[in-house]
C-alpha positions, -999 to +999 in steps of 0.1 A: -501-413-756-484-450-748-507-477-749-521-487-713-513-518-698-524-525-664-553-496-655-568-491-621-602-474-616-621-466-581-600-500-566-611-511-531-594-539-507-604-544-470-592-571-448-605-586-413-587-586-381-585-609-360-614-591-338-638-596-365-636-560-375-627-544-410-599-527-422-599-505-454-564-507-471-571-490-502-600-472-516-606-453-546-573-461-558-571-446-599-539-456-620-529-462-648-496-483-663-482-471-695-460-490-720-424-475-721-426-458-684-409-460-651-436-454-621-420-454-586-447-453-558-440-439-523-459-438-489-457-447-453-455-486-439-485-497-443-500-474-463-512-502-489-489-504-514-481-541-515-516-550-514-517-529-545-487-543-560-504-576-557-535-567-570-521-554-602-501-593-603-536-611-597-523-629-562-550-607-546-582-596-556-599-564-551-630-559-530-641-531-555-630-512-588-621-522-620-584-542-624-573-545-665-542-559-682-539-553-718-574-542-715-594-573-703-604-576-668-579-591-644-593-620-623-557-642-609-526-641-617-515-631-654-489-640-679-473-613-686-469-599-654-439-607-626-432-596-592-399-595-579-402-592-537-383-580-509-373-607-494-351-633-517-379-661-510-358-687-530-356-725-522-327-736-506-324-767-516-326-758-553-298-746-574-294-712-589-307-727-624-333-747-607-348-715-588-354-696-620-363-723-641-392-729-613-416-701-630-416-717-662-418-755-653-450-743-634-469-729-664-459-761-684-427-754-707-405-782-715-370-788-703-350-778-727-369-743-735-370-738-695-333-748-696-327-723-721-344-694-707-332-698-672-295-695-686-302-664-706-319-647-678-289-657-651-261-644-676-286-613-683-285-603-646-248-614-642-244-646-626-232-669-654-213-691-636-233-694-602-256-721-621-253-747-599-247-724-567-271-729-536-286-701-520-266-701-489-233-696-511-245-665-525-241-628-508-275-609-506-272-589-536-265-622-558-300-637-545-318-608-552-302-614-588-317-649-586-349-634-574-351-606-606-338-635-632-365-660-623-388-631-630-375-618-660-376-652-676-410-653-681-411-624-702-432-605-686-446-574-701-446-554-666-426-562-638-435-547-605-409-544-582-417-545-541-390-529-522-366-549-543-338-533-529-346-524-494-331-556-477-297-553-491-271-527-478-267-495-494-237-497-525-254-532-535-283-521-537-273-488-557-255-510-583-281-541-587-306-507-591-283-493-619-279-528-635-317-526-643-316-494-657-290-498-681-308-533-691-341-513-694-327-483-710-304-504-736-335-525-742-321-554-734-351-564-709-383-577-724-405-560-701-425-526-713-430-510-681-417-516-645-437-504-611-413-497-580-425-496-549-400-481-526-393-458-492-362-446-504-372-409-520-339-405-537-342-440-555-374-436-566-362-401-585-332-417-600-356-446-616-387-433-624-403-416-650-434-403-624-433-405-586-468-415-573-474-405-536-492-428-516-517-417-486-527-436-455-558-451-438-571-459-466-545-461-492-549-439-526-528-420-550-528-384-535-502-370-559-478-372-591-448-360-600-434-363-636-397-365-643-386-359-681-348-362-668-329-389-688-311-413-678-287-426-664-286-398-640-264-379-613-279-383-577-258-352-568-271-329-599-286-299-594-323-314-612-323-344-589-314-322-555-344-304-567-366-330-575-363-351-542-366-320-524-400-315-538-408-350-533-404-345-496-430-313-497-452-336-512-454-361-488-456-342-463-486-325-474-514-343-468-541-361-445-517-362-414-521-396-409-487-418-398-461-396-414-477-369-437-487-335-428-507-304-439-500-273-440-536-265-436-544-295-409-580-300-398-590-292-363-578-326-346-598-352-332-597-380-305-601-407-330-564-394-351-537-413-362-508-406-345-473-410-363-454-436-349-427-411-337-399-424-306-397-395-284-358-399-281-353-398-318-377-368-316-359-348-285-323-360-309-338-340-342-348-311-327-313-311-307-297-313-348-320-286-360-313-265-335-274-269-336-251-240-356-251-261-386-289-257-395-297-225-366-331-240-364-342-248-399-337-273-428-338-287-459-355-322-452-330-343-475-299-325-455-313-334-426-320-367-433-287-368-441-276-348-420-291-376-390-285-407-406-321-414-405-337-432-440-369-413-452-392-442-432-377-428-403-372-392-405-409-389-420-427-396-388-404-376-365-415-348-386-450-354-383-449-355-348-428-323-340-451-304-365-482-319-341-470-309-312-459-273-327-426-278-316-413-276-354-437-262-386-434-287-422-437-267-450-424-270-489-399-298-476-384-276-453-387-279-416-379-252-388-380-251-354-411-232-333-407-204-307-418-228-289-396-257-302-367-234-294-375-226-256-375-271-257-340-270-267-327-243-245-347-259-216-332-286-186-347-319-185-374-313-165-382-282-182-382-300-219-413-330-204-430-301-190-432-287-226-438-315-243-468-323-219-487-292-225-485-295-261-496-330-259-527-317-241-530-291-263-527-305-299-537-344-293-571-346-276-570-383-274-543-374-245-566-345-233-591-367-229-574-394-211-559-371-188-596-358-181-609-389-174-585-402-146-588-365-128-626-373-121-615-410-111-612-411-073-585-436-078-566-420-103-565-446-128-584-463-155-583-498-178-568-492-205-599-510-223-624-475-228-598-456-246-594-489-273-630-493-277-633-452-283-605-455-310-618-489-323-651-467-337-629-450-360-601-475-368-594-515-362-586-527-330-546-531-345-543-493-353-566-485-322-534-504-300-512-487-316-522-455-316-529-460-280-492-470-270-476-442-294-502-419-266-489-432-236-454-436-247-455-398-255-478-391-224-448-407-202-421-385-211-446-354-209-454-367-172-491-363-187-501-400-174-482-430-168-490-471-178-486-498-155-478-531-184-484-554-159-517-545-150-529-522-183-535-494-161-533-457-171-531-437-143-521-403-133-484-394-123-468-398-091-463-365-077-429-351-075-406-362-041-399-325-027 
């Protein structure tokens, strides 16, 4: 087996709101970093894995667990390790050759061995030339360059990647992605293993040599795929097809929370996470499935296709329609209900009507708010209880938003309505005859 190099075991990092209460991003989070490997890591916004990505670099420490690199314990940042971000975070007032040289001049190297360096790493990422270029002359793609040569040229053993590519448009980003691979895979890289964090399910398969799947609330690894395809590799092949498709059925298996699902979901409570679903994306999917093309079933990566939507997007909407019955998640597939069939064929009117009664039926945090403003005389409550009932089984952020994804999907289902000016909930107004 390849020598370890960064190894997680039973990791644990909470944070504070602003409330004063504490939320778990990741707990009992077991992984291990292998010389010579690939690992792209998926999971919803928010699910943790940036604050994981920055534990395994040192910039954070963990609240619990055990954090190694090369075997010793990790306590702040390491040599050895570099992160290359989202965003292109460089200086604007600095030059191309003065940005990357900045890593090095910071842990003490002299001029002429930073000078060096810096140049090797620009022309190994393909900007010889743009030395003395500012920022603000460069396209997005070349900064992102600047960003992965000023990482690169300190060597580092591992180099974790954080939605590296997710900021630039779609063929830059699928060439500065291949770029690394044919460095890596002609060895022309220093680095001995590369992390990828990433939402995009079809990149992650091209790259990696396992695809970890990232849960929610709190954040841990809740599954693994392997990939013994080499590389480079043919996004359209019948292997890959294959692979993200069973990528998808992974994540949506699972604890339910923000975008997953499970095929065997526990009875629901009021204290749930709701996926953070728009109910005009969700009315628009269900409008899709059920057109000639699919007849009421598909194949999530056609359909994500299919839509337009990215896997961030289409994930959630999922979640939701599964909720609500309306459509059943299951092995990456998704088809339409009985149920989510009489929605399509219905009228307006006859579409909120259905979505209302299986928001009362399948989210009992709506149940219950509807309950409560029937035995109010007036008809309407603060909004204040339902946050402080939520808030014992999440912080008061998630309890806010889990709140407004309620009401926003209580609105269209004429369940109950919100006043924002006031932060009323209060019952419909009956129907003008």
């Amino acid at each position: 087996m390849a020598k370890p190099l960064v190894e997680l075991k039973n990791v644990a990092k909470s944070f504070k709101s602003q409330d004063g209460s504490s939320r778990t991003v990741l707990e009992g989070v077991d992984f291990t970093l292998r010389e010579g490997e690939i690992v792209a890591l998926l999971g919803q916004s928010g699910s943790g894995k940036s604050t994981l990505l920055r534990i395994m670099a040192g910039l954070l420490p963990a609240d619990g667990g055990d954090v190694r690199y090369g075997g010793q314990p990790l306590f702040g940042p390491a040599q050895g390790i570099a992160m290359v971000f989202q965003s292109f975070a460089l200086f604007p007032w600095l030059t191309v050759q003065k940005n990357v040289e900045l890593g090095l001049e910071a842990r003490g190297v002299d001029q002429e061995t930073r000078e060096r360096r810096a140049e090797q790493a620009i022309e190994l990422i393909g900007l010889a030339g743009f030395e003395g270029a500012l920022p603000r002359e460069l396209s997005g793609g070349m900064r992102q360059r600047v960003g992965l040569a000023r990482a690169l040229v300190t060597e580092p053993a591992v180099l974790l990647m954080d939605e590296a590519f997710s900021a630039l448009d779609v063929l830059t980003g699928e060439r500065l992605r291949d770029e690394i691979l044919e460095l890596w895979e002609g060895g022309e890289m220093p680095t001995k293993a590369m992390l990828v964090v990433s939402h995009n399910i079809e990149e992650a398969v091209m790259m990696a040599d396992r695809v970890l799947i990232f849960s929610s609330n709190p954040g841990r690894v809740r599954a693994e795929l392997a990939i013994a395809l080499p590389r480079p590799r043919e996004a359209d092949s019948a292997d890959i097809r294959l692979l993200i498709d069973e990528v998808y059925a992974l994540m949506t298996m699972g604890t339910g929370a923000r975008g997953g699902v499970s095929e065997e979901a526990a009875a629901p409570h009021i204290g749930d996470y709701l996926p953070e679903a728009d109910v005009g994306l969700m009315e628009s999917l269900v409008e899709l499935l059920a057109d000639e093309e699919f007849g009421g079933r598909a194949d999530l990566p056609q359909l994500a296709e299919e839509s337009e939507l990215t896997d961030e997007e289409l994930l959630p909407l999922t979640a939701a329609l599964h909720r609500l019955d309306l459509a059943h998640v299951a092995g990456g597939d998704i088809a339409l209900t009985a149920l989510g069939q009489r929605y399509v064929a219905g009228e307006h009117d006859d579409r909120r009507a259905i979505f209302g009664q299986q928001l009362l039926a399948h989210v009992p945090l709506a149940a219950h708010i509807r309950h409560s403003l029937e035995q109010e005389p007036s008809g309407q409550l603060k909004e204040e209880p339902f946050l402080k009932l939520l808030e014992e089984s999440m912080n008061k952020q998630d309890a806010e938003n889990v709140l407004r994804v309620a009401i926003e999907w209580a609105r269209y289902g004429e369940v109950f309505d919100y006043d924002y000016n006031t932060g009323l909930i209060h019952l419909p107004e009956p129907a003008e005859s």
